[in-house]
py3Dmol code that shows the C-alpha trace and the ligand (Angstrom):
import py3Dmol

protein = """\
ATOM      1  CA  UNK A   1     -12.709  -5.556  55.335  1.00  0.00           C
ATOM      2  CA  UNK A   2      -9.298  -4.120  54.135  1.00  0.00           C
ATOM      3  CA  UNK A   3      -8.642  -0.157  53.668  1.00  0.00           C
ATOM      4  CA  UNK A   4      -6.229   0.928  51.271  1.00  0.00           C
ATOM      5  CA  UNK A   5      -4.401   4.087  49.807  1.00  0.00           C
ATOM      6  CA  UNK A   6      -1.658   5.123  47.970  1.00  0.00           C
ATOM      7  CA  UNK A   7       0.717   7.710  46.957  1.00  0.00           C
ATOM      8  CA  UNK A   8       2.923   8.282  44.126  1.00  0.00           C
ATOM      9  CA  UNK A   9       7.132   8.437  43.407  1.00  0.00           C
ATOM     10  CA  UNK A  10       7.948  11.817  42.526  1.00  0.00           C
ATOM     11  CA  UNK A  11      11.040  13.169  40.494  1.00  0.00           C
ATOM     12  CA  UNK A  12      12.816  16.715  40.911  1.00  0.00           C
ATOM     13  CA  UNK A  13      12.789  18.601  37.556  1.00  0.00           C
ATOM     14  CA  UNK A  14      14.688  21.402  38.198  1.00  0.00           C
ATOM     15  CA  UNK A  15      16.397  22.880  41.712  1.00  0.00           C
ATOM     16  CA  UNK A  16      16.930  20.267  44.269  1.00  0.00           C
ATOM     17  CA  UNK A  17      19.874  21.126  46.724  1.00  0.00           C
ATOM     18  CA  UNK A  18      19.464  24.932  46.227  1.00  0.00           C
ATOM     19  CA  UNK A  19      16.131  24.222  47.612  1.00  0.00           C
ATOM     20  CA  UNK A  20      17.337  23.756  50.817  1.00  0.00           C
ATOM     21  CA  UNK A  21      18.402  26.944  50.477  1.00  0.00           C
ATOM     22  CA  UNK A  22      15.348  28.734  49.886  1.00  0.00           C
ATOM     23  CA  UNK A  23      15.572  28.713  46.127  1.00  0.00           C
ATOM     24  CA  UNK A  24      12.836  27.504  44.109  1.00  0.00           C
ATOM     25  CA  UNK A  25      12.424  24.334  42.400  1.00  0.00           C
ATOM     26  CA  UNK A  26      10.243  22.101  40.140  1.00  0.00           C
ATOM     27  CA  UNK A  27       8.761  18.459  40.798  1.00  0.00           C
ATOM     28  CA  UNK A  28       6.085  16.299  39.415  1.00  0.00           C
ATOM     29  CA  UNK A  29       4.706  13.155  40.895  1.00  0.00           C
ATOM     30  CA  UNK A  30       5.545   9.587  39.089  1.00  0.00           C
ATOM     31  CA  UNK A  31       2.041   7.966  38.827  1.00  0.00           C
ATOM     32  CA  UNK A  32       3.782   4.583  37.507  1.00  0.00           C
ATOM     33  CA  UNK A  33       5.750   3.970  41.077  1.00  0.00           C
ATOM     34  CA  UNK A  34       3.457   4.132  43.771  1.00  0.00           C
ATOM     35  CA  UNK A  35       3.395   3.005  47.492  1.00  0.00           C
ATOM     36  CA  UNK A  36       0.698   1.132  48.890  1.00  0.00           C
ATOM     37  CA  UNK A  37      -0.822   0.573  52.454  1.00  0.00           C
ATOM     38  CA  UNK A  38      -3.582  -2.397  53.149  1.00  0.00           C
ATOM     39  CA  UNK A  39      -4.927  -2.127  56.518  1.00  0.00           C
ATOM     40  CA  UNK A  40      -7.116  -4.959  58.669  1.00  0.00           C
ATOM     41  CA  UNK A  41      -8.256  -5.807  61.608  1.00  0.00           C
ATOM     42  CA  UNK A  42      -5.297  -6.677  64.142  1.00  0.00           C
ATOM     43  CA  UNK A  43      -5.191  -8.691  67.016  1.00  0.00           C
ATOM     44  CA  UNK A  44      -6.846  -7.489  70.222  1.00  0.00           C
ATOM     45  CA  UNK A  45      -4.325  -5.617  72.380  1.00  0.00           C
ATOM     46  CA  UNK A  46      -1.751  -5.395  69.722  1.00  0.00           C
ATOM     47  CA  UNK A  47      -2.324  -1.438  68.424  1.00  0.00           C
ATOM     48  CA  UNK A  48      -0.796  -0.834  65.116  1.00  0.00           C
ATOM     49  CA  UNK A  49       1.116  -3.777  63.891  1.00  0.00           C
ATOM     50  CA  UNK A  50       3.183  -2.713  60.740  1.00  0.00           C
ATOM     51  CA  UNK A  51       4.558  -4.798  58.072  1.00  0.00           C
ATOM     52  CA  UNK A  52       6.936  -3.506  55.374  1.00  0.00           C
ATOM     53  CA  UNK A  53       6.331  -6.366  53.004  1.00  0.00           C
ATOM     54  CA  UNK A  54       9.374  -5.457  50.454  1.00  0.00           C
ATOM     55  CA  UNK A  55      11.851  -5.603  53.233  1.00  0.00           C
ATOM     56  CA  UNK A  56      10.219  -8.862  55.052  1.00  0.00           C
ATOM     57  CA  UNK A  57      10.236  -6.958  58.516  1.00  0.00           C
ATOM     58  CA  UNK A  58       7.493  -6.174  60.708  1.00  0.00           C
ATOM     59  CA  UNK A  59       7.097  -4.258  64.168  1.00  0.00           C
ATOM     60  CA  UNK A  60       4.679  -2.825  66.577  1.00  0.00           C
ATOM     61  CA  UNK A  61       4.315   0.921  66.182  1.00  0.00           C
ATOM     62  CA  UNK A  62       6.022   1.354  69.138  1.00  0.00           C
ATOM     63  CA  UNK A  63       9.361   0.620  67.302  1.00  0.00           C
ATOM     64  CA  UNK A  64      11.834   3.419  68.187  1.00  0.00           C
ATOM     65  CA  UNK A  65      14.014   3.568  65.260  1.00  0.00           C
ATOM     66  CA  UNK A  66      11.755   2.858  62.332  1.00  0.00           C
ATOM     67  CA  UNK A  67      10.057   5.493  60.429  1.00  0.00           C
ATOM     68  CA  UNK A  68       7.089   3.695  59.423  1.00  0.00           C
ATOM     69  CA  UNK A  69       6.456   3.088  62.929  1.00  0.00           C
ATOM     70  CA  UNK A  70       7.100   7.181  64.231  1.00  0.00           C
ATOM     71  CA  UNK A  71       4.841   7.734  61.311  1.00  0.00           C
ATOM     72  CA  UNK A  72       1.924   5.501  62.851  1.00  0.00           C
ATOM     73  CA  UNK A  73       2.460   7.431  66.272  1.00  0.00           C
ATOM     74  CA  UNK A  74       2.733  10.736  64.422  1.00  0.00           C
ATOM     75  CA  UNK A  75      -0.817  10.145  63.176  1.00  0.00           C
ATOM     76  CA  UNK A  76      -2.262   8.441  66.674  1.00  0.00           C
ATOM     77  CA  UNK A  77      -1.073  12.261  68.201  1.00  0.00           C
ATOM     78  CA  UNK A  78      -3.209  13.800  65.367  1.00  0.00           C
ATOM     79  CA  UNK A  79      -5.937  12.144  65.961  1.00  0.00           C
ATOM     80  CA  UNK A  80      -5.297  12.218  69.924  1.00  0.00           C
ATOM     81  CA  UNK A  81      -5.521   8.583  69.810  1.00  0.00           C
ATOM     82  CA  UNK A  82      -2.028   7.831  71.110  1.00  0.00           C
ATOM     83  CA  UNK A  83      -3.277   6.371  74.645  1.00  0.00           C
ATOM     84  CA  UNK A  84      -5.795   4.372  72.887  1.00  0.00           C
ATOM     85  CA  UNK A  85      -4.570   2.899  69.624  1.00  0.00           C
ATOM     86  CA  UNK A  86      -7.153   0.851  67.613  1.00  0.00           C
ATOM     87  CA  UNK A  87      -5.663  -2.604  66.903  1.00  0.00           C
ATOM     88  CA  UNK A  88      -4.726  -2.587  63.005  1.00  0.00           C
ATOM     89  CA  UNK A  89      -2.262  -4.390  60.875  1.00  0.00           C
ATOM     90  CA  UNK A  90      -1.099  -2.148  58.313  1.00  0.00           C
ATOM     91  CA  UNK A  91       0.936  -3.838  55.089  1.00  0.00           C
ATOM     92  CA  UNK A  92       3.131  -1.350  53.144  1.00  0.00           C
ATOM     93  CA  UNK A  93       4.558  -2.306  49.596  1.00  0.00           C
ATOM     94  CA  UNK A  94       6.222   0.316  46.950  1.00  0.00           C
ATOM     95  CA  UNK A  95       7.203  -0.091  43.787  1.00  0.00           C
ATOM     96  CA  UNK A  96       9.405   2.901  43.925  1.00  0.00           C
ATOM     97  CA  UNK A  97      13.272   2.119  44.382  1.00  0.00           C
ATOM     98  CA  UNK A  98      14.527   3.116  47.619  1.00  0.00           C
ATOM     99  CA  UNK A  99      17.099   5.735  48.422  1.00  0.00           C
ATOM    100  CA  UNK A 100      17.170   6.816  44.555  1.00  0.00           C
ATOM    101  CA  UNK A 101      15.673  10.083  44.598  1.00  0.00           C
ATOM    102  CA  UNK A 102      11.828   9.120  43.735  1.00  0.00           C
ATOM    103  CA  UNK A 103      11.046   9.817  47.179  1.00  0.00           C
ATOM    104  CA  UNK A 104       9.657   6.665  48.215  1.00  0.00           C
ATOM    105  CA  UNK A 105      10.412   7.404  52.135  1.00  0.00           C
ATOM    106  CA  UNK A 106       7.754  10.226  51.874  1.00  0.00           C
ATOM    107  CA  UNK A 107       5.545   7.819  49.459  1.00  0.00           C
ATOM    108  CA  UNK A 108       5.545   4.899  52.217  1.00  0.00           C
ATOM    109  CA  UNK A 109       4.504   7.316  55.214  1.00  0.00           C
ATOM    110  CA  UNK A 110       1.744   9.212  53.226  1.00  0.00           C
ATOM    111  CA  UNK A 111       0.261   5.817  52.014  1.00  0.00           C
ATOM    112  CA  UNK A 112       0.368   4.491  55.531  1.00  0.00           C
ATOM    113  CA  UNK A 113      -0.656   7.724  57.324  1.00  0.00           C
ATOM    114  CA  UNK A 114      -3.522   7.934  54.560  1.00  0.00           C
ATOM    115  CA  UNK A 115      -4.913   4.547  55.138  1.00  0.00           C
ATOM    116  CA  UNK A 116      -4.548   4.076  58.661  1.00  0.00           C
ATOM    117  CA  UNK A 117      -6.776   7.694  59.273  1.00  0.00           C
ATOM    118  CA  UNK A 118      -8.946   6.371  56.634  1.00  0.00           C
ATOM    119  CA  UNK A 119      -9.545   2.897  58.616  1.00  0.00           C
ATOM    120  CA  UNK A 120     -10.372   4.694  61.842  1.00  0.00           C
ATOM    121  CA  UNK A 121     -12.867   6.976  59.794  1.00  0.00           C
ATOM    122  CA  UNK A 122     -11.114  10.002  60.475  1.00  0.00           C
ATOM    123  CA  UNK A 123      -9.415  10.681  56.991  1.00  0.00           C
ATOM    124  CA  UNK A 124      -7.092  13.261  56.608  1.00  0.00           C
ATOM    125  CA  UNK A 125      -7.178  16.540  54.530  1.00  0.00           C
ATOM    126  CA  UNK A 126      -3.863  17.135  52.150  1.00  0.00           C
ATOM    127  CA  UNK A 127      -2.758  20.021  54.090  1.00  0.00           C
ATOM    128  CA  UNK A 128      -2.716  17.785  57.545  1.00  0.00           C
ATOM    129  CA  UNK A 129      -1.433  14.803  55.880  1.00  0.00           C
ATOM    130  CA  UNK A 130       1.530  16.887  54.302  1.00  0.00           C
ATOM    131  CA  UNK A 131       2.617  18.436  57.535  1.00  0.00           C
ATOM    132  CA  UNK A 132       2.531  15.127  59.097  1.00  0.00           C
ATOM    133  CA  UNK A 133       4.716  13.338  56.097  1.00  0.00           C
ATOM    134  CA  UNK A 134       6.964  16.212  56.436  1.00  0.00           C
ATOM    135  CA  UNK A 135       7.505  15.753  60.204  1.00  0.00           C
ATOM    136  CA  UNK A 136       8.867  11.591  59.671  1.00  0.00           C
ATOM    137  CA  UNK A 137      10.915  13.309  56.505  1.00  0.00           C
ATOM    138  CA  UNK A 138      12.620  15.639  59.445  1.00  0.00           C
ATOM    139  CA  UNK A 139      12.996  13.064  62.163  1.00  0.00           C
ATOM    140  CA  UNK A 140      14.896  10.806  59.621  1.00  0.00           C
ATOM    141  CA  UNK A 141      16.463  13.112  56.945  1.00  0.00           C
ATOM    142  CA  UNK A 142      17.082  15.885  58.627  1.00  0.00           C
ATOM    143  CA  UNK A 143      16.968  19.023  56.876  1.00  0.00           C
ATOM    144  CA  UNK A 144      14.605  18.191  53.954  1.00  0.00           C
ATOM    145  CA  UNK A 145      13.748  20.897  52.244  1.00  0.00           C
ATOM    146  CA  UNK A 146       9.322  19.622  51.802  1.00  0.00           C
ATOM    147  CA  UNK A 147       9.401  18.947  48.529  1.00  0.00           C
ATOM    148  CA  UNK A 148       9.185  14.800  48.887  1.00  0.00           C
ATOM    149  CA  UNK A 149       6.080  15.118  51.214  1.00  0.00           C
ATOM    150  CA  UNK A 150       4.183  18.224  49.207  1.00  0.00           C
ATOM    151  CA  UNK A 151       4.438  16.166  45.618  1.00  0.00           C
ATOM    152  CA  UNK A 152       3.586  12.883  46.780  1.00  0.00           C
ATOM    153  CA  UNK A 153       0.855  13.962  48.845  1.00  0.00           C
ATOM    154  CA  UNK A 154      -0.737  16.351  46.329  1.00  0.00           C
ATOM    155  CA  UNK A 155      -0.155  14.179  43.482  1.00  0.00           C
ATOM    156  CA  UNK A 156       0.689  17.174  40.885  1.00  0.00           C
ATOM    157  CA  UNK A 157       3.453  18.913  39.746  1.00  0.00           C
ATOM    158  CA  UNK A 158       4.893  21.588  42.508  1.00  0.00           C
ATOM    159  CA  UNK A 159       6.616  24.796  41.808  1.00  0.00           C
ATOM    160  CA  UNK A 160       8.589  24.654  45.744  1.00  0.00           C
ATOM    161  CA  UNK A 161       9.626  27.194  48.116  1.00  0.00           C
ATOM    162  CA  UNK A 162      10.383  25.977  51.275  1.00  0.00           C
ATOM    163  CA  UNK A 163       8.080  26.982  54.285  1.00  0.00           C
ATOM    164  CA  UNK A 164       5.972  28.797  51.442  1.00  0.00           C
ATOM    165  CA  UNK A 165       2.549  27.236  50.125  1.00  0.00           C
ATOM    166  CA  UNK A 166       2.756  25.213  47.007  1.00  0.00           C
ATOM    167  CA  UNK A 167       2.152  27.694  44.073  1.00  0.00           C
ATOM    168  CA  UNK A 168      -0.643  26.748  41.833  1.00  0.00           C
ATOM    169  CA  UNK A 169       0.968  25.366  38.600  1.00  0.00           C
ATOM    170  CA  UNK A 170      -0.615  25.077  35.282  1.00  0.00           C
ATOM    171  CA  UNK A 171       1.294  22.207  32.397  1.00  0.00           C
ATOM    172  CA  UNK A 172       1.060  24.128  29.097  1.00  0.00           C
ATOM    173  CA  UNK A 173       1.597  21.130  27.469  1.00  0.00           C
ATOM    174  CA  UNK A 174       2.441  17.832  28.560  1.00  0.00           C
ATOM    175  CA  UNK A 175       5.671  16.260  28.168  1.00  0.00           C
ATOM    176  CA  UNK A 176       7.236  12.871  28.866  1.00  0.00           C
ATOM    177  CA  UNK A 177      10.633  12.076  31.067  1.00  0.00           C
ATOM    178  CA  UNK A 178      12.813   9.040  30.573  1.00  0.00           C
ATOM    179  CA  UNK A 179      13.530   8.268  34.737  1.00  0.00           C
ATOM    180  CA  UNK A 180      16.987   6.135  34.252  1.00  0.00           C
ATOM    181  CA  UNK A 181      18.075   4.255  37.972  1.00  0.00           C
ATOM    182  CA  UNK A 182      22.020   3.735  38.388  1.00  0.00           C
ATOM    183  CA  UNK A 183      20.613   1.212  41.056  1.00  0.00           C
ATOM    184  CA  UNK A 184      22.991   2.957  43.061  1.00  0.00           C
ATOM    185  CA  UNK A 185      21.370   3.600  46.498  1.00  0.00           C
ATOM    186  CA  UNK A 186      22.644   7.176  47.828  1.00  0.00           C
ATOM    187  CA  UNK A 187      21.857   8.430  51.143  1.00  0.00           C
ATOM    188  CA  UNK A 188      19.973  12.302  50.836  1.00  0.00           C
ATOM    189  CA  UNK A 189      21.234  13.037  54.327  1.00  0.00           C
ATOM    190  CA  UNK A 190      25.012  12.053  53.318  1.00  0.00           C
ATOM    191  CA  UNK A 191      24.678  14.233  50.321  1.00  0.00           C
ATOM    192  CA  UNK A 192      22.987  17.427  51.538  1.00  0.00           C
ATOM    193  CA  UNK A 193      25.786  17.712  54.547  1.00  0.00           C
ATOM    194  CA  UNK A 194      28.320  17.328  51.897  1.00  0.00           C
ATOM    195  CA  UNK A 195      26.814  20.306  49.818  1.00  0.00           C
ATOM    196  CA  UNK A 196      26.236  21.807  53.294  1.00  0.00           C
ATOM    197  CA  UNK A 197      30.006  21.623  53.727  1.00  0.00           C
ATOM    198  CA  UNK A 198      30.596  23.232  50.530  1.00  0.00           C
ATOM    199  CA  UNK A 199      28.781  25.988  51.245  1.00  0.00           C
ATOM    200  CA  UNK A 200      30.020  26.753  54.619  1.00  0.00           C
ATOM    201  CA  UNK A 201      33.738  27.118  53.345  1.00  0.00           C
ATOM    202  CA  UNK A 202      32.964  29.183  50.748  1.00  0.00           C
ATOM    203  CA  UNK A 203      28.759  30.867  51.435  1.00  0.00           C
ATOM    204  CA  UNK A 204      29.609  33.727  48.632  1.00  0.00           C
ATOM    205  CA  UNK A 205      30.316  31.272  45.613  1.00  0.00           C
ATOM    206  CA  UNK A 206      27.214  28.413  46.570  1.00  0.00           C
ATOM    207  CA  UNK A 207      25.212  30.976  47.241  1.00  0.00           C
ATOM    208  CA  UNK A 208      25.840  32.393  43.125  1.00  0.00           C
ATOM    209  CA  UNK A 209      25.331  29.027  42.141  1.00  0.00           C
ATOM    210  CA  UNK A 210      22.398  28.066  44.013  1.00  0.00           C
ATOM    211  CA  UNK A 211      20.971  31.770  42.499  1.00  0.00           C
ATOM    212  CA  UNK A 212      22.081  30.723  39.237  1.00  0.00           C
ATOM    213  CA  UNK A 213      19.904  27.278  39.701  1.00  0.00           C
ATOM    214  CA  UNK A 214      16.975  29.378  41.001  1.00  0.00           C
ATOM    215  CA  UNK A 215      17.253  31.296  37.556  1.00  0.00           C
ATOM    216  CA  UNK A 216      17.024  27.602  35.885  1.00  0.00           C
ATOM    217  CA  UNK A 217      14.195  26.566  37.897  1.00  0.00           C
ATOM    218  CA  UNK A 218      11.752  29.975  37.414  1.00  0.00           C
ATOM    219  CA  UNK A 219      12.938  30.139  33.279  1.00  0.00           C
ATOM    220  CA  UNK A 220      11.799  26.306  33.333  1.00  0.00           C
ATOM    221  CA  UNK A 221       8.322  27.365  35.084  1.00  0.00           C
ATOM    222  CA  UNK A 222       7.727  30.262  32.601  1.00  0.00           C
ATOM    223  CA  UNK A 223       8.085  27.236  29.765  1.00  0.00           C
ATOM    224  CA  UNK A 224       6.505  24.993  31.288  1.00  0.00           C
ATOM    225  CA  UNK A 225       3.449  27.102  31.937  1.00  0.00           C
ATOM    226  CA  UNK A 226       3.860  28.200  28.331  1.00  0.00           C
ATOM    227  CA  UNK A 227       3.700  24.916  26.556  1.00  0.00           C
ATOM    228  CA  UNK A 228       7.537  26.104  25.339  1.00  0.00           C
ATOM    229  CA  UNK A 229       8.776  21.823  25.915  1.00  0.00           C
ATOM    230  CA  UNK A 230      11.507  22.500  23.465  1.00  0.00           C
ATOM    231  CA  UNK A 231      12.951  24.958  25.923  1.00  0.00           C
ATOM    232  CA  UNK A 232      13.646  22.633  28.715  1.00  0.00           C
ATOM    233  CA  UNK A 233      16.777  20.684  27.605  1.00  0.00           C
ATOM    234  CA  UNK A 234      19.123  22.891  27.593  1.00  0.00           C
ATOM    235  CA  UNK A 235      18.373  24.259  31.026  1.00  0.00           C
ATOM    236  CA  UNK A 236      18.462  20.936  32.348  1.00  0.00           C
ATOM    237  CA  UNK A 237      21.670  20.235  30.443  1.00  0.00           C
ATOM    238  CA  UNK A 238      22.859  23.705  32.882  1.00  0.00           C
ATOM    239  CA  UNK A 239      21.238  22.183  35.575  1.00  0.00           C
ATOM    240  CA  UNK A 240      23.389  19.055  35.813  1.00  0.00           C
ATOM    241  CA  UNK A 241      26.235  20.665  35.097  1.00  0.00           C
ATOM    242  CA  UNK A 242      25.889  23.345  38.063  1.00  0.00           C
ATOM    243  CA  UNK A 243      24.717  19.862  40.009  1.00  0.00           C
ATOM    244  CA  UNK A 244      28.541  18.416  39.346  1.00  0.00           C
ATOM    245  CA  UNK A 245      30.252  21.316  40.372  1.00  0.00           C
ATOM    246  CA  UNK A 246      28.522  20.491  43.784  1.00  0.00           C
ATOM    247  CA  UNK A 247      30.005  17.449  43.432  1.00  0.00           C
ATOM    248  CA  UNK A 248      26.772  15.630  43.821  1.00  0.00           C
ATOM    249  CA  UNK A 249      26.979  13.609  40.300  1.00  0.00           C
ATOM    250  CA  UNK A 250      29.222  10.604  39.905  1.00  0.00           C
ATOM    251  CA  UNK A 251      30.343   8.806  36.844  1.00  0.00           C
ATOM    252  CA  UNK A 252      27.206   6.344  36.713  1.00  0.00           C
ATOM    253  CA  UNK A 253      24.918   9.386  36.535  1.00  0.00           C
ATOM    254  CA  UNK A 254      26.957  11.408  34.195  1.00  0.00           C
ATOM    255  CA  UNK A 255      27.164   8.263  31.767  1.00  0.00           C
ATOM    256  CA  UNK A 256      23.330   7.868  31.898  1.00  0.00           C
ATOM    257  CA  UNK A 257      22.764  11.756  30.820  1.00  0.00           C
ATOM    258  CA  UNK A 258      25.562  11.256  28.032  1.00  0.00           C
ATOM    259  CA  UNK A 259      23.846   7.885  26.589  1.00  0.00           C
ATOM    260  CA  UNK A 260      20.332  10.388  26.924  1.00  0.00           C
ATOM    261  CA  UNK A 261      21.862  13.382  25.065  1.00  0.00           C
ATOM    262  CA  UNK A 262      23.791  11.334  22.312  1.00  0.00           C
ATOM    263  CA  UNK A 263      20.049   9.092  22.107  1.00  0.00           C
ATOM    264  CA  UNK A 264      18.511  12.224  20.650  1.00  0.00           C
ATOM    265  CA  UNK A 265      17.487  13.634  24.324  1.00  0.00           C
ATOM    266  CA  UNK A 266      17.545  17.474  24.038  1.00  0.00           C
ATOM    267  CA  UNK A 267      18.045  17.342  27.537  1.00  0.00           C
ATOM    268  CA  UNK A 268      19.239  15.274  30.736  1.00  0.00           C
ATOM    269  CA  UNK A 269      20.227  15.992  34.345  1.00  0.00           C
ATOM    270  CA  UNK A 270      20.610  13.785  37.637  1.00  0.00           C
ATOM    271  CA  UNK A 271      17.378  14.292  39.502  1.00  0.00           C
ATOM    272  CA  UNK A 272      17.124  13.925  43.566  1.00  0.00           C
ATOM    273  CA  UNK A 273      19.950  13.638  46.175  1.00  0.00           C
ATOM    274  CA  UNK A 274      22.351  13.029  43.416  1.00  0.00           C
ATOM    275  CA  UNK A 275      25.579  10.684  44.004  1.00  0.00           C
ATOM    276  CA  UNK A 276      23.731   7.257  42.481  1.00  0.00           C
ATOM    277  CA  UNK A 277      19.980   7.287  41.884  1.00  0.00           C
ATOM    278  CA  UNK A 278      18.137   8.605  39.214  1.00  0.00           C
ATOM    279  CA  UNK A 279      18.702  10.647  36.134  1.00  0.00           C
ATOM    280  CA  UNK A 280      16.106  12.371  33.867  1.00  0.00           C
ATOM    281  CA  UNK A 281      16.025  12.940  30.460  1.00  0.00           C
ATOM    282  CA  UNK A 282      13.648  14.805  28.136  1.00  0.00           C
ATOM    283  CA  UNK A 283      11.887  12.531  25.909  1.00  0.00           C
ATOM    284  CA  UNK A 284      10.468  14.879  23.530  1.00  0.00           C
ATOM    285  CA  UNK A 285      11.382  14.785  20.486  1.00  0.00           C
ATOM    286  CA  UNK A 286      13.315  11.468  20.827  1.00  0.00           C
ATOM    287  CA  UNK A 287      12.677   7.706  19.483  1.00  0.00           C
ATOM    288  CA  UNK A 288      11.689   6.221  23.673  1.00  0.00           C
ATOM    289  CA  UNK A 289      12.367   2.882  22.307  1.00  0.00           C
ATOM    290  CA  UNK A 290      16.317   3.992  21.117  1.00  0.00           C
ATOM    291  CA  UNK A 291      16.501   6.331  24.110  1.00  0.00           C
ATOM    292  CA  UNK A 292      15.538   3.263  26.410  1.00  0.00           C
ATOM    293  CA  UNK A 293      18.151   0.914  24.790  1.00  0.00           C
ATOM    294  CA  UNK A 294      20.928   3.699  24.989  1.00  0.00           C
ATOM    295  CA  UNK A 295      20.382   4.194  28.854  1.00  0.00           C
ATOM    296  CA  UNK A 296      20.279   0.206  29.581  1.00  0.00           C
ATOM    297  CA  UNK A 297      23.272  -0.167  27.436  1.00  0.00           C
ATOM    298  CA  UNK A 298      25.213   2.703  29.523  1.00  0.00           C
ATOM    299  CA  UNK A 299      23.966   1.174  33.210  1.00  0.00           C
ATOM    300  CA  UNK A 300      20.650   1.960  33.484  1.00  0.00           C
ATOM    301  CA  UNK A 301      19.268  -0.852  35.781  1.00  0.00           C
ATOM    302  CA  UNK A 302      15.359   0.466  35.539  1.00  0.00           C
ATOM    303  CA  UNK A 303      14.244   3.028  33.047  1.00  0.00           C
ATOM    304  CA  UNK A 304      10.647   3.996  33.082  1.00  0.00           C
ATOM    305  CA  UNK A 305       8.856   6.776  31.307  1.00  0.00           C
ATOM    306  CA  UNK A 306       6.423   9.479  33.013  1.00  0.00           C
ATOM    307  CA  UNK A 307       4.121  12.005  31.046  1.00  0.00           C
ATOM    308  CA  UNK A 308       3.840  15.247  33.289  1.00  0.00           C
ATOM    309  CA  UNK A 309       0.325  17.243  32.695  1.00  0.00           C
TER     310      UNK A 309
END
"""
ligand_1 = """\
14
PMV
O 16.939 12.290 46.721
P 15.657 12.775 47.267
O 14.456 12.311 46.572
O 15.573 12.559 48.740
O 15.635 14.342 47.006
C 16.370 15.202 47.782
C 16.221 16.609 47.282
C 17.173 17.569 47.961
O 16.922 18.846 47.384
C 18.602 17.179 47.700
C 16.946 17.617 49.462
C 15.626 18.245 49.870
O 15.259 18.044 51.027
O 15.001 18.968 49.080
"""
view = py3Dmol.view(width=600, height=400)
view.addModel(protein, "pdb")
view.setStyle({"model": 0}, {"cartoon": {"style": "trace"}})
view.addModel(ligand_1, "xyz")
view.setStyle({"model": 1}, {"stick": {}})
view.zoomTo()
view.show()
């Protein structure tokens, strides 16, 4: 009998990079793109067999440098099952684009974690789950700041300070987003030691902008909580263009938020690592079907909409 979970793609709304830094910043989980984890019975003797169906590989959980595979031992220490792993294969698909900012390395781990626990009847609470995604995120990323893991795990929009607990966040009113991929893939760990760079010639100037951002990002959440959608464009419009002074946009991006601003969006920003990925636009109060065209005509290779309440 097969066991299955999933978790979500998530998109940044407001304050990615400055997070790193301690600032705040505002993310909402993408119910349309989701990872997925089957587990069955394995062979006898084998432990945890893995296969990541989208990239046609497949490895014991053993495997030193794959992350699926530190996740599966991540969770047999958990559960202090390391010495005596049950024998399960564990399939892992995603519909989330990889290495575009939707966060589909934290969405592949929480699925996996989440179904594995689940088929050895000890399921995991959020909280443990979260700290365990968050552990693979730092092996492999680096310094991530925990917004990837603490979205896709809780499966609702995060206000996000790093090492603080997820604030409680309340949607005034819902509103949709236009996600546009440049089907560029961009590494997060390339771009945050390039801003990391930045900042270390020069801490007094990043550190203005990444307070200026933090401004952005608690304005946003007053709105947000207020129902004031209206409001939202034009900080994101600031957002992006603090974003390419950090030199984390690139023309694909910036000719996906153009083609989303002249479409009618009141408002459009690069979302994630930056440097290829995703954009966002705000799709209140514009025609989707016009706003869709305009961002396939100017690159877009996927463009999906997402309501956040
Ligand atoms: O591109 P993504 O989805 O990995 O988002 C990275 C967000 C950053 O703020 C750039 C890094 C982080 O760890 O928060």
């Amino acid at each position: 009998m097969a066991v299955t979970a999933s978790a979500p793609g998530k998109v940044i709304l407001f304050g990615e990079h400055a997070v790193v830094y301690g600032r705040p910043a505002i993310a909402a989980p993408v119910h349309g793109r989701r990872a997925t984890a089957e587990v069955v019975p394995g062979e006898q003797g084998a432990g945890i067999y893995i296969v990541a169906a989208d990239k046609g590989s497949s490895y014991p959980h053993t495997a030193a440098d794959e992350s699926l595979a530190l996740a599966a031992r991540l969770l047999l220490d958990a559960v202090h099952r390391r010495d005596t792993p049950p024998d399960l294969t564990v399939t892992v698909r995603s519909t989330i684009p990889i290495a575009s900012g939707l966060g589909s390395g934290a969405a592949v781990s929480a699925a996996l974690m989440r179904a594995l626990a689940q088929a050895m009847g000890c399921p995991l609470p959020d909280d443990t789950l979260n700290a365990l995604v968050y552990e693979v995120e730092k092996r492999h990323h680096g310094t991530p700041s925990g917004i990837d893991n603490t979205v896709v795990v809780y499966e609702q929009p995060v206000y996000f300070v790093k090492e603080a607990q997820p604030a409680p966040f309340t949607i005034g009113a819902p509103f949709t987003l236009a996600i546009a991929d440049t089907g560029i893939s961009s590494s997060t760990r390339t771009t945050v030691n390039a801003v990391r760079a930045l900042y270390e010639c020069a801490p007094a100037h990043w550190g203005r902008v990444f307070n200026k951002i933090a401004s952005i990002a608690e304005a946003a959440r007053a709105h947000i909580i207020a129902g004031r959608v209206g409001e939202l464009g034009p900080l994101m419009n600031e957002n992006h263009a603090l974003l390419q002074t950090m030199t984390v946009s690139c023309p694909a991006l910036d000719a996906l938020v153009e083609a989303a601003r002249a479409a009618g969006a009141p408002g459009a920003k690069l979302s994630g690592s930056g440097r290829g990925g995703n954009m966002i636009a705000l799709a209140d109060g514009a025609d989707h079907a016009k706003l869709e065209a305009a961002l396939r005509e100017a690159g877009a290779v996927d463009v999906v909409f997402t309501r956040v309440e």
